[in-house]
C-alpha angles and dihedrals in degrees: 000000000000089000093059098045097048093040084046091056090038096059096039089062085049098049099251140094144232137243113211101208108193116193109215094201089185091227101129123037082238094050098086091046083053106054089048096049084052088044087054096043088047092048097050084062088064089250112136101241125189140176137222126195129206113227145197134044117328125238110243094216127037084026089156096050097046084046088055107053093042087055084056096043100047088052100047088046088060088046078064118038091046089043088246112160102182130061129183126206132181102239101151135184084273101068098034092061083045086053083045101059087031091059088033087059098044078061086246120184122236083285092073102024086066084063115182126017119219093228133029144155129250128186097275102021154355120295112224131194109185096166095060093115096037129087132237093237086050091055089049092055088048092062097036088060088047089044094231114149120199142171139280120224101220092203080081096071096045110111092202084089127071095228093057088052099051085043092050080044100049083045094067102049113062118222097022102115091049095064101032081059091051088054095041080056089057095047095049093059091055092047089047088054086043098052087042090058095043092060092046093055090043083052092055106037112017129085123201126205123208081226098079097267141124124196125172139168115285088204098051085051096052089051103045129084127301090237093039091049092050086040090059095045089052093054093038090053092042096050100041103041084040089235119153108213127045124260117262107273092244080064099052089045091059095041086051086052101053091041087054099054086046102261131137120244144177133222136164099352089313134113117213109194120175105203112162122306101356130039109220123207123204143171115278112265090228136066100029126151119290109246106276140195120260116227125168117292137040128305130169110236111211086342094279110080124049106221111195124178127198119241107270102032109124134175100039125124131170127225127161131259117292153141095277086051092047097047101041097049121072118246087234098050097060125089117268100232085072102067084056096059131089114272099226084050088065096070093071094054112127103218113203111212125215126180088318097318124104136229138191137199103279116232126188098293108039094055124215102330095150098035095061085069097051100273138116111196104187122178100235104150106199090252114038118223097253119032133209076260133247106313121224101169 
């Protein structure tokens, strides 16, 4: 609620206007009541609320980082759909000395002890955390001296989760937040220089393919760094298996290991297989979406490819790469550029279906084979291979 009040100001002085977006996860019978009380206090001011409700069933284990990355998509989702570039979150020096222990404890490298950056890219826009340097108790006092009253989300206080117990902890210690935010602030700029450094050796030595696909040279890898080896591994996993976040550190180093003594691994939905001069990395051939109707729009299929479908195209419908695919369609009537390719890249293909005939995402040199029928199939992992890089400002 102080976010909204001090970016509404901000944008009246600067001729524009905010948009309050509330996520209504359904997670308590009061929740819904709640967001629309916020939505009504933040209309009579004159500030455009809206709010956006997670659906579906809810997953019984892991509930606050599915929540979580619900409450990400649906707004970014919005960003999107409304051609909004910029979003605003509350992230304060609070919870970034909470990110901080949490990591810390997880026994995290520099990559998660400089906990949240205060600026990164979605899908659809840029991320941004304004509140970073300021205190919880700073923003209260914010919305005391405005009047505005608000509401407590009592999940917060539950110590059942880790983040309550390192707040109750930091709560107890004066002073602590204040340095664990000076030494996020170092850790941000060397994993700002190590990013930096990653993107310049993938540059360098990695290919990817459109298909989904990453291959780079074995030789290069062997020679380079410890932390840049384990850094490319990371990228490569995240933009081929379409995770968000990198694989713990303890995962990359075994992966690092087996590559080293030749040996093919996995790791988060990706297969790492270092055959002769290059090492090729594809999508995990398990796991994958069941196949699923097309309708118009965009949708993001296994978080890797963005699937989008012109207004009036019926009857389609995407599944990956299989036996029964590979069976059923005639070796001449596919397209040429997939008997190229690697056979284990061929498991993470999304494969777009029309009245019995099949169709794959078009490269350079096929041309425009799903397109003709109404769909662009484009390769954009959740995560690109190389990012805008870790943000100190």
């Amino acid at each position: 609620m102080a976010l909204v009040i001090l970016a509404d100001a901000w944008a009246r002085a600067v001729d524009g206007a905010v948009t309050a977006l509330i996520v209504e996860h359904g997670l308590r019978p009061e929740s819904a009541a709640e967001a629309s009380l916020t939505a009504a206090r933040l209309m009579r001011r004159g500030i455009n609320a809206e709010v956006l409700s997670w659906q579906g069933e809810k997953p019984k284990t892991g509930l606050q980082a599915a929540a979580r990355q619900a409450r990400y998509a649906l707004l970014d989702d919005w960003c999107r759909r409304h051609g909004v570039l910029h979003l605003a979150v509350a992230h304060h020096a609070d919870d970034q000395a909470e990110t901080f222990m949490i990591r810390l404890k997880r026994g995290s490298g520099p990559d998660g002890l400089a906990a949240m950056s205060p600026v990164r890219e979605l899908g659809a826009c840029r991320l941004l955390r304004p509140l970073l340097g300021f205190s919880k108790e700073r923003l209260v006092a914010t919305l005391e001296e405005t009047g505005l009253d608000w509401v407590e989300d009592p999940s917060n206080r539950d110590p059942k989760y880790a983040r309550t117990q390192v707040r109750v902890q930091l709560a107890a210690s004066s002073g602590d937040a204040r340095d664990l935010n000076i030494a996020t602030a170092r850790f941000a700029r060397a994993r700002s220089a190590l990013e930096a450094a990653t993107a310049d050796w993938l540059a360098r030595h990695a290919a990817l393919d459109p298909a989904g696909y990453l291959t780079f040279s074995t030789a290069d890898w062997l020679r380079a760094d410890d932390e840049i080896r384990l850094r490319v591994l990371a990228r490569a996993a995240q933009a081929i298996g379409g995770k968000v976040f990198a694989p713990e550190v303890a995962g990359l180093e075994r992966l690092a290991a087996s590559l080293e003594g030749g040996h093919g691994a996995t790791l988060g939905r990706a297969h790492f297989d270092p055959g002769g001069a290059s090492t090729g990395v594809y999508r995990e051939a398990r796991n994958l979406p069941a196949p699923v109707d097309l309708t118009p729009g965009i949708r993001f299929w296994d978080q890797r490819f963005r699937i989008a479908v012109r207004p009036g195209t019926h009857s389609l419908s995407v599944r990956p790469w299989g036996a029964e695919i590979a069976e059923s369609w005639p070796k001449e009537e596919r397209p040429a550029w997939l008997g190229n390719m690697p056979s284990p890249a061929r498991a993470g293909l999304p494969v777009i279906a029309l009245n019995g005939r099949y169709y794959l995402p078009a490269d350079e040199a096929s041309g425009v084979e799903p397109e003709k029928i109404g769909v662009s199939v484009r390769f954009q992992p959740t995560m690109p291979l190389s990012g805008s890089g870790f943000s100190v400002a």
